[in-house]
PDB file with one MODEL, atoms N, CA, C and O in Angstrom:
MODEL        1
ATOM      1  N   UNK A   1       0.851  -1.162   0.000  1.00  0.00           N
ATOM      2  CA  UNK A   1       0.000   0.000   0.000  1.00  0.00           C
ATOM      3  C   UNK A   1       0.903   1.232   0.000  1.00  0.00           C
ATOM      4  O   UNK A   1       1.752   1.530   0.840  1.00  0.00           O
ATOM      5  N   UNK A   2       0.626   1.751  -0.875  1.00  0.00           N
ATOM      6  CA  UNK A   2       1.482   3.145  -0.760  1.00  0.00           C
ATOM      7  C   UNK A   2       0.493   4.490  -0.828  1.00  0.00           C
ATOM      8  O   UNK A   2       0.184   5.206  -1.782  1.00  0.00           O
ATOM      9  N   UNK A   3       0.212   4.523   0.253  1.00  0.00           N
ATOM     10  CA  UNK A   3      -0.619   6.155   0.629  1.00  0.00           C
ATOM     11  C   UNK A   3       0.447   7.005   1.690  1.00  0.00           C
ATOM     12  O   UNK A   3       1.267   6.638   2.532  1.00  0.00           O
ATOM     13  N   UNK A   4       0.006   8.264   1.210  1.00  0.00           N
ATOM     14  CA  UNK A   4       0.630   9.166   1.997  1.00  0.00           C
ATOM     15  C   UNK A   4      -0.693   9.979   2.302  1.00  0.00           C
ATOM     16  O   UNK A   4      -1.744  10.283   1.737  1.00  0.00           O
ATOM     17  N   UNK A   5       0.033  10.186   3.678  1.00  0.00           N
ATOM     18  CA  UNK A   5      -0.887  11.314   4.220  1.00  0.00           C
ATOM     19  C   UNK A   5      -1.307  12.733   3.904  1.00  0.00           C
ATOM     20  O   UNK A   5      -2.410  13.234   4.120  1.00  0.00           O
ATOM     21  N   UNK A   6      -0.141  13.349   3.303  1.00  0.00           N
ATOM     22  CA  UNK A   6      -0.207  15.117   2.220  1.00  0.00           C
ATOM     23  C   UNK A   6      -0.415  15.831   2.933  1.00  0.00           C
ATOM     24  O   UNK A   6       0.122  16.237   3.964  1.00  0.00           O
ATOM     25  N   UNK A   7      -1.625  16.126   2.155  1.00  0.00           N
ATOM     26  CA  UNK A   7      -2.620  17.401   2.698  1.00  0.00           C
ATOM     27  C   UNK A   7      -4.091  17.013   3.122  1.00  0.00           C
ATOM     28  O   UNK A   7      -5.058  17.770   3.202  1.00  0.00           O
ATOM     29  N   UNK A   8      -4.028  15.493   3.406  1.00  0.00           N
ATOM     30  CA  UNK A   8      -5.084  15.259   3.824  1.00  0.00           C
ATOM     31  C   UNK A   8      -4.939  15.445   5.149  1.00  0.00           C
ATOM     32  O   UNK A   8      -3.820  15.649   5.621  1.00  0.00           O
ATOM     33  N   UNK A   9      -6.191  15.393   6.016  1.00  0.00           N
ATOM     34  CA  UNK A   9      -6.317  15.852   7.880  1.00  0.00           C
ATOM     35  C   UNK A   9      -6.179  14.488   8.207  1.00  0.00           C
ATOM     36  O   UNK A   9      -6.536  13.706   7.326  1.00  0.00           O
ATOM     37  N   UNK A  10      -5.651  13.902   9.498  1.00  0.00           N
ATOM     38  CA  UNK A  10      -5.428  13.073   9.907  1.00  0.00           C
ATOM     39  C   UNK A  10      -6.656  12.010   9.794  1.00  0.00           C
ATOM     40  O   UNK A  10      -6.560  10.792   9.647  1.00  0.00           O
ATOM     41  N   UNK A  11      -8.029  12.928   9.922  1.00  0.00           N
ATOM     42  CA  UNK A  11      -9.010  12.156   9.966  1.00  0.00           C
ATOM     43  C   UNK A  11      -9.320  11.289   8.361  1.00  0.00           C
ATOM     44  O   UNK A  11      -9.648  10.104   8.312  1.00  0.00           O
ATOM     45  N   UNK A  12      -9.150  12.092   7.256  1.00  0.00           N
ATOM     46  CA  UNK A  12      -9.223  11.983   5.892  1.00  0.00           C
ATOM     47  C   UNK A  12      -8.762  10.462   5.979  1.00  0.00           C
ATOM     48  O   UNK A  12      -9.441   9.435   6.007  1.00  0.00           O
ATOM     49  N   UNK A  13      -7.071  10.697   6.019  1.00  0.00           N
ATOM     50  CA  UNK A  13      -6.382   9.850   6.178  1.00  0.00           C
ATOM     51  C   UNK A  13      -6.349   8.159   6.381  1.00  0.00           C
ATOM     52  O   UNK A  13      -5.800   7.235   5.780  1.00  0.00           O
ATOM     53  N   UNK A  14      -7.253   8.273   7.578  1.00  0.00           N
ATOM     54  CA  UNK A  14      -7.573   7.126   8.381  1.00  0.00           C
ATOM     55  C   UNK A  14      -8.750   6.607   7.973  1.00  0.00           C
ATOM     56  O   UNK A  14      -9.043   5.413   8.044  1.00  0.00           O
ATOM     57  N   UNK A  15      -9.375   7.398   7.585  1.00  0.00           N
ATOM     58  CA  UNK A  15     -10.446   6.595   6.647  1.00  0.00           C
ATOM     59  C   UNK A  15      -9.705   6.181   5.580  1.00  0.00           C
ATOM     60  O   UNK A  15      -9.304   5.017   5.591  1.00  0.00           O
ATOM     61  N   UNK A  16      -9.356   7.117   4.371  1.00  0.00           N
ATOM     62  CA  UNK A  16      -8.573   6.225   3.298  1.00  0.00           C
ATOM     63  C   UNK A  16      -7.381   4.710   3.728  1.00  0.00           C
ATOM     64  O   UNK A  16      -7.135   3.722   3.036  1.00  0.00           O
ATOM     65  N   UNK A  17      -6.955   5.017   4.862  1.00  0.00           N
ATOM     66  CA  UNK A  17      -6.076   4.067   5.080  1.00  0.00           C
ATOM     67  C   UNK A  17      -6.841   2.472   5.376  1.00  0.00           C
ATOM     68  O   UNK A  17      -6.397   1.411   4.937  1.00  0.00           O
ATOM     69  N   UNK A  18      -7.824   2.593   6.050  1.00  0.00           N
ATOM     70  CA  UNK A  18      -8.999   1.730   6.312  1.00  0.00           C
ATOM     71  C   UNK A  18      -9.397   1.664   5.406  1.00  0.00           C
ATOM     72  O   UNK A  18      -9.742   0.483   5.402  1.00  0.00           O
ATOM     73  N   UNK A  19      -9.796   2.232   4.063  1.00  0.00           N
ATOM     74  CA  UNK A  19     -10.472   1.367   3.041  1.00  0.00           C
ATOM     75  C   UNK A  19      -9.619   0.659   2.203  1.00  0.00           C
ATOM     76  O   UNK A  19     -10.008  -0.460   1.869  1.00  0.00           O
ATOM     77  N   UNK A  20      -8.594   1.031   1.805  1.00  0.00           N
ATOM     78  CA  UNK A  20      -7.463   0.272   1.304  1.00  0.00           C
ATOM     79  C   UNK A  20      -6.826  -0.466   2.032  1.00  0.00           C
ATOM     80  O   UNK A  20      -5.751  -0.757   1.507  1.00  0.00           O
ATOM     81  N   UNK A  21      -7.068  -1.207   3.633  1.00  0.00           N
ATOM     82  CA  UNK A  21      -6.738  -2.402   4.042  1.00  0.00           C
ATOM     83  C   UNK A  21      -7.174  -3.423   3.863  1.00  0.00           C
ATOM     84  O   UNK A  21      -6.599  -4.509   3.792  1.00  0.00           O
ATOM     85  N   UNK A  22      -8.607  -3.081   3.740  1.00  0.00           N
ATOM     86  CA  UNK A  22      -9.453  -3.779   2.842  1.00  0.00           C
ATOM     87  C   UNK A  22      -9.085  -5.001   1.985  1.00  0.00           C
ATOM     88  O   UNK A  22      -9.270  -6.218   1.963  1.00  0.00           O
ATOM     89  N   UNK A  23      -8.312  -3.791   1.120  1.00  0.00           N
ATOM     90  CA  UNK A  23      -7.514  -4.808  -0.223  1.00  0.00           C
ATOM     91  C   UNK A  23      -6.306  -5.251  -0.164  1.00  0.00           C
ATOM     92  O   UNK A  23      -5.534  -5.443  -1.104  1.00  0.00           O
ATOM     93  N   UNK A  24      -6.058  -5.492   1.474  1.00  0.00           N
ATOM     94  CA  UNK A  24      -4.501  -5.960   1.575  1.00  0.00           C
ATOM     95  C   UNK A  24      -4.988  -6.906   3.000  1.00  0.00           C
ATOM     96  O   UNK A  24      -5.269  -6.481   4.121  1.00  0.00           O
ATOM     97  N   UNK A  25      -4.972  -8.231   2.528  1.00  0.00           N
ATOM     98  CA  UNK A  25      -5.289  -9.288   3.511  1.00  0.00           C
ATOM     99  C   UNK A  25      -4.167  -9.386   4.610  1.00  0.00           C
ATOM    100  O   UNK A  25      -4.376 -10.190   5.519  1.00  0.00           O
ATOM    101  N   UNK A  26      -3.043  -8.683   4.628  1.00  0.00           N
ATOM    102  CA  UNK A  26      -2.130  -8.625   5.695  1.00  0.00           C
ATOM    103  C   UNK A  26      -2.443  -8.017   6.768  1.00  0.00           C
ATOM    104  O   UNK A  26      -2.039  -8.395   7.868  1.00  0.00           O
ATOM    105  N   UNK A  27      -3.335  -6.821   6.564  1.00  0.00           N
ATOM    106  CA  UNK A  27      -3.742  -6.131   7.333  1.00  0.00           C
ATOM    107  C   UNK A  27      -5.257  -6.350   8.142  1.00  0.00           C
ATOM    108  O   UNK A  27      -5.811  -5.639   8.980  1.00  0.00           O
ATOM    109  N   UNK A  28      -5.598  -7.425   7.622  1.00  0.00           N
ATOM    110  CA  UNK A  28      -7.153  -7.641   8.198  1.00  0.00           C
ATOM    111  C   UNK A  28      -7.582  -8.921   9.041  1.00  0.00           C
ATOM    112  O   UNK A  28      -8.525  -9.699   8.899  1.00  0.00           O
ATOM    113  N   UNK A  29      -6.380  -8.849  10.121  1.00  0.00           N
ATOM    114  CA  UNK A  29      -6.286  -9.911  11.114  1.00  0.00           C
ATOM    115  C   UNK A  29      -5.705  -9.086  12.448  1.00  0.00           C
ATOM    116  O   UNK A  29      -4.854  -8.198  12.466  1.00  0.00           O
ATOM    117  N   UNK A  30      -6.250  -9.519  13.262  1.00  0.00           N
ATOM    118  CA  UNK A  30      -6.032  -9.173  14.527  1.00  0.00           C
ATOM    119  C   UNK A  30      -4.270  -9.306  14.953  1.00  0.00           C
ATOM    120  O   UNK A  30      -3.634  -8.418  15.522  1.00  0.00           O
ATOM    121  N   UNK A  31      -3.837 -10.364  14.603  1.00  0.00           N
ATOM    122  CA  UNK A  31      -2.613 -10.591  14.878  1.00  0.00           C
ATOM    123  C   UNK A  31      -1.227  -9.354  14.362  1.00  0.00           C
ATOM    124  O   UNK A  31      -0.130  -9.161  14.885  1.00  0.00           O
ATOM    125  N   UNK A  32      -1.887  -8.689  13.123  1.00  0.00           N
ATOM    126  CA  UNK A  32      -1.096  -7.565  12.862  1.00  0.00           C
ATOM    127  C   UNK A  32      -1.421  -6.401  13.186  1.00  0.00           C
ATOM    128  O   UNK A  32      -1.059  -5.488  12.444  1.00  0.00           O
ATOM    129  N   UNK A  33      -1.980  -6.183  14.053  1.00  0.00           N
ATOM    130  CA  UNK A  33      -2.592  -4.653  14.204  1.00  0.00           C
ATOM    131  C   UNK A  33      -1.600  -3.856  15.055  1.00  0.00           C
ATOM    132  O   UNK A  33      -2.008  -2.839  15.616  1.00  0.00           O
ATOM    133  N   UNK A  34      -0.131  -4.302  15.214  1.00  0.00           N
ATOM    134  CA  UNK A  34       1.018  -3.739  15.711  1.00  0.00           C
ATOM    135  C   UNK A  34       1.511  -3.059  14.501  1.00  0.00           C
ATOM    136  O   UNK A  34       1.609  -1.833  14.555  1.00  0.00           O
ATOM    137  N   UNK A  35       1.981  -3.952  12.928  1.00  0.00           N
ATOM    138  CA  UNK A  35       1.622  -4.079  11.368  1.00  0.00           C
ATOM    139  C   UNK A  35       1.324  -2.378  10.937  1.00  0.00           C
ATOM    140  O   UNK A  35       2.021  -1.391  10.698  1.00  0.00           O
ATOM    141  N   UNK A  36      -0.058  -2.686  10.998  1.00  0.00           N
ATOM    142  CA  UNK A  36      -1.117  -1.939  11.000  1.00  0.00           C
ATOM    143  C   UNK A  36      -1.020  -0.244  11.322  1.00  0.00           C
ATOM    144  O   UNK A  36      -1.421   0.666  10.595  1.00  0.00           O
ATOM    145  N   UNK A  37      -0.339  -0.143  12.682  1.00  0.00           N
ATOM    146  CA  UNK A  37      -0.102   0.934  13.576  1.00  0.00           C
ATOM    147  C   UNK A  37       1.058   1.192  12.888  1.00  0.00           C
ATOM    148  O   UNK A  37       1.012   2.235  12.235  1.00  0.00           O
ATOM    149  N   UNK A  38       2.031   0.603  12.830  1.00  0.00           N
ATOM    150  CA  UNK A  38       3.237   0.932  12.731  1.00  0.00           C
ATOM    151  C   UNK A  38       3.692   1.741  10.844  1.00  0.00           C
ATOM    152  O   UNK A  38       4.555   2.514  10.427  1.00  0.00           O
ATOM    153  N   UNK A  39       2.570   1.008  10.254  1.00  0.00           N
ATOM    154  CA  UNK A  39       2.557   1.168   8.524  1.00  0.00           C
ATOM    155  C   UNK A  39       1.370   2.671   8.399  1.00  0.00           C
ATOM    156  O   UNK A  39       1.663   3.245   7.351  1.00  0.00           O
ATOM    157  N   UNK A  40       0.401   3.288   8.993  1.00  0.00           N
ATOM    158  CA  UNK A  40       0.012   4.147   9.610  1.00  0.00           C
ATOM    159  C   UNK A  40       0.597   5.017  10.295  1.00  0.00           C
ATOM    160  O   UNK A  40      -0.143   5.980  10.096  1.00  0.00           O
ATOM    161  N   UNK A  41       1.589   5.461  11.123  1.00  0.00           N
ATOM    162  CA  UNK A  41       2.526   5.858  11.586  1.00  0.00           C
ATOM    163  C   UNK A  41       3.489   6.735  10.743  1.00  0.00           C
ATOM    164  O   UNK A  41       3.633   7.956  10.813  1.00  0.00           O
ATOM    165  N   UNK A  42       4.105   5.867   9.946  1.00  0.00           N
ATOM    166  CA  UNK A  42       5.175   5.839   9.298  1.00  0.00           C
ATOM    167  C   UNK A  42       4.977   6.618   8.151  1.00  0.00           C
ATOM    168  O   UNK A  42       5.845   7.184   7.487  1.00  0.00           O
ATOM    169  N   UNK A  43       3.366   6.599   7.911  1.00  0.00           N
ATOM    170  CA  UNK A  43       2.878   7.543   6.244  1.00  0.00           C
ATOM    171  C   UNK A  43       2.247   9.237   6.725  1.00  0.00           C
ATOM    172  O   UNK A  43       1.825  10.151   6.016  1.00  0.00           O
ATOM    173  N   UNK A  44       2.433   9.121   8.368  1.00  0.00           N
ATOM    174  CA  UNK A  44       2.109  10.728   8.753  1.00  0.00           C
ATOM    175  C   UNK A  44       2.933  11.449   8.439  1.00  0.00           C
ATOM    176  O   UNK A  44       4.068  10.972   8.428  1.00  0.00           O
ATOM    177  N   UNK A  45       2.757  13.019   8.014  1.00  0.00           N
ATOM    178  CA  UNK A  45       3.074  14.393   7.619  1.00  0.00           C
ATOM    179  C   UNK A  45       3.973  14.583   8.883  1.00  0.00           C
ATOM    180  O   UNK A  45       3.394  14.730   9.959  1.00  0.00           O
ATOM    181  N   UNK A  46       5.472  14.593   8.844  1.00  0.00           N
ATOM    182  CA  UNK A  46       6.592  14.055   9.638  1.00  0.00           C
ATOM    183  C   UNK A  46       6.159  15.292  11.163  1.00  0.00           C
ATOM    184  O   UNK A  46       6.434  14.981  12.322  1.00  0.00           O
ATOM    185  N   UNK A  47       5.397  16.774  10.748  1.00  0.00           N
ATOM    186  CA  UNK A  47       5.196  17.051  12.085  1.00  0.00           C
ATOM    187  C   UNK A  47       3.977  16.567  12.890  1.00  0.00           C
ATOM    188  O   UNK A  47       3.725  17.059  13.990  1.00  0.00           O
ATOM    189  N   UNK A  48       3.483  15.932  12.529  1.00  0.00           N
ATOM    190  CA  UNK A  48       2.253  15.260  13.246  1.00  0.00           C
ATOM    191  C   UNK A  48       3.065  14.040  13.998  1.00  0.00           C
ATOM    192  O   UNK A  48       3.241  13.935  15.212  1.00  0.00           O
ATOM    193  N   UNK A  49       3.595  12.981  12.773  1.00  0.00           N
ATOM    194  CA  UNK A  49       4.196  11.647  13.853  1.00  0.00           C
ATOM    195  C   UNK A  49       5.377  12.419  14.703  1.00  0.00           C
ATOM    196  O   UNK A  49       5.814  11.791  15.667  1.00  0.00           O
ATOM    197  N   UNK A  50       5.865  13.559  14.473  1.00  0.00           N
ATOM    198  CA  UNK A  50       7.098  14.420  15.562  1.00  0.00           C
ATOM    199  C   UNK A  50       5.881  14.458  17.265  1.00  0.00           C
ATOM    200  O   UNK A  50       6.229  14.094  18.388  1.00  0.00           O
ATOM    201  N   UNK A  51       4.401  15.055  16.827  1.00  0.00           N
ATOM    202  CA  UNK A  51       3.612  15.019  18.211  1.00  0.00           C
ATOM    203  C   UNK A  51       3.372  13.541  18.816  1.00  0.00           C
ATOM    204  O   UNK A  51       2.997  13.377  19.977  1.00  0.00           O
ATOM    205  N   UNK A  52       3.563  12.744  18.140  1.00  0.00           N
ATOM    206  CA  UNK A  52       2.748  11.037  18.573  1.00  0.00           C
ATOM    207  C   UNK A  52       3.791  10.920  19.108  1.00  0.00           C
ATOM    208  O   UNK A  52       3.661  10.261  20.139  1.00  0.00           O
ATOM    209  N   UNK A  53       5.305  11.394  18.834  1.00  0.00           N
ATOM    210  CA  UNK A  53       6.738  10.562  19.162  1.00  0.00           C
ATOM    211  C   UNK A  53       6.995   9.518  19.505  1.00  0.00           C
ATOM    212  O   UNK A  53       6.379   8.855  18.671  1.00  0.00           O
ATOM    213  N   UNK A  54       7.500   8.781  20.184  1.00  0.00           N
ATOM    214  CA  UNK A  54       7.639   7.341  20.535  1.00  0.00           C
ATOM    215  C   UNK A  54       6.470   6.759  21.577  1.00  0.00           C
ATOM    216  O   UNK A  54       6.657   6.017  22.541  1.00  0.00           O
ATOM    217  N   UNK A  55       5.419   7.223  21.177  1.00  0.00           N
ATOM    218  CA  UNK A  55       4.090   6.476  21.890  1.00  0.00           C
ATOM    219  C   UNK A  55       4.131   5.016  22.189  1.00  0.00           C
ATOM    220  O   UNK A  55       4.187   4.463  23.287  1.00  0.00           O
ATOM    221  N   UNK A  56       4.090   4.489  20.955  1.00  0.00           N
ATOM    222  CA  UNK A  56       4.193   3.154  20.516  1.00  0.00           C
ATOM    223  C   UNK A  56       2.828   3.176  20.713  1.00  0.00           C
ATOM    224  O   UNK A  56       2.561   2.475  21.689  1.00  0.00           O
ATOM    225  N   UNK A  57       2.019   3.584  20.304  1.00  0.00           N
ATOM    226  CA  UNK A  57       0.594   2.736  20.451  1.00  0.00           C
ATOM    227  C   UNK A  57      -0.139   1.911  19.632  1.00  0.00           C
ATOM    228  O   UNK A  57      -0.701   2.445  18.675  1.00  0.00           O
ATOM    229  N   UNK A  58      -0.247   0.835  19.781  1.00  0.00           N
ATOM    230  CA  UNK A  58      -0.508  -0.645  18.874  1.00  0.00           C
ATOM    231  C   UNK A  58      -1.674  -1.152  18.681  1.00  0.00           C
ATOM    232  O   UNK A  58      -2.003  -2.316  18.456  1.00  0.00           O
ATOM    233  N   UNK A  59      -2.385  -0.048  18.798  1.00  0.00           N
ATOM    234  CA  UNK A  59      -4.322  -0.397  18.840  1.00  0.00           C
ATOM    235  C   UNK A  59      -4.664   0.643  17.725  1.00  0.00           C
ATOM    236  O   UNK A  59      -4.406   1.812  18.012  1.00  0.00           O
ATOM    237  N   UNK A  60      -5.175   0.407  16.565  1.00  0.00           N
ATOM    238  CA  UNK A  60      -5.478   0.978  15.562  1.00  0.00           C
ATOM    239  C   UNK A  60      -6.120   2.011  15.833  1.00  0.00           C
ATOM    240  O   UNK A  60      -5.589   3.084  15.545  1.00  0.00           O
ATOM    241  N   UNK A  61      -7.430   2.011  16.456  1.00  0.00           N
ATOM    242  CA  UNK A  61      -8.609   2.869  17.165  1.00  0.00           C
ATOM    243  C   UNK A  61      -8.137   3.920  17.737  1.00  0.00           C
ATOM    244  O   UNK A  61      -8.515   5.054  17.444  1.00  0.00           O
ATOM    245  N   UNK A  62      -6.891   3.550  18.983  1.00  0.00           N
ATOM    246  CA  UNK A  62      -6.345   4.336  19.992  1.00  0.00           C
ATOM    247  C   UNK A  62      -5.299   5.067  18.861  1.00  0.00           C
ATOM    248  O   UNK A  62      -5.204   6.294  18.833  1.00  0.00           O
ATOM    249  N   UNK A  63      -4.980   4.710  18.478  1.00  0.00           N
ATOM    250  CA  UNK A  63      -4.190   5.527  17.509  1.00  0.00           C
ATOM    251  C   UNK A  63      -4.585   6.665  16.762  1.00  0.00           C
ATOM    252  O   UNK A  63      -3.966   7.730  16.761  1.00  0.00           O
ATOM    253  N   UNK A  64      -5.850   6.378  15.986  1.00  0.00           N
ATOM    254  CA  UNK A  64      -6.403   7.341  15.012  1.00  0.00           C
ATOM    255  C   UNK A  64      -7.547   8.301  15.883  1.00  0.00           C
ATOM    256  O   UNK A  64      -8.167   9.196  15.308  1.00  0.00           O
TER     257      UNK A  64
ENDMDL
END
């Protein structure tokens, strides 16, 4: 999956990111939702993941 976050609002985002997990069976099991967080994370607008900083938070929900 290759989305970036841009100029979309975090919220935008997380919806698009959720519908295109959809189409990636890696992502649609409980067992990766560390995966999940971490591939989410990594596609934020670098001063937004600068505010999350080393959270680590591994719950999709709690995240977005």
């Amino acid at each position: 999956m290759e989305l970036k976050q841009g100029n979309m609002s975090v919220a935008d985002y997380s919806v698009k990111f959720e519908e295109l997990c959809v189409f990636s069976p890696h992502y649609n099991t409980m067992e990766v939702e560390h995966d999940k967080c971490v591939k989410f994370e990594n596609e934020l607008r670098p001063d937004i993941k600068h505010l999350i900083g080393f959270s680590q938070i591994r719950d999709f929900a709690t995240l977005v």
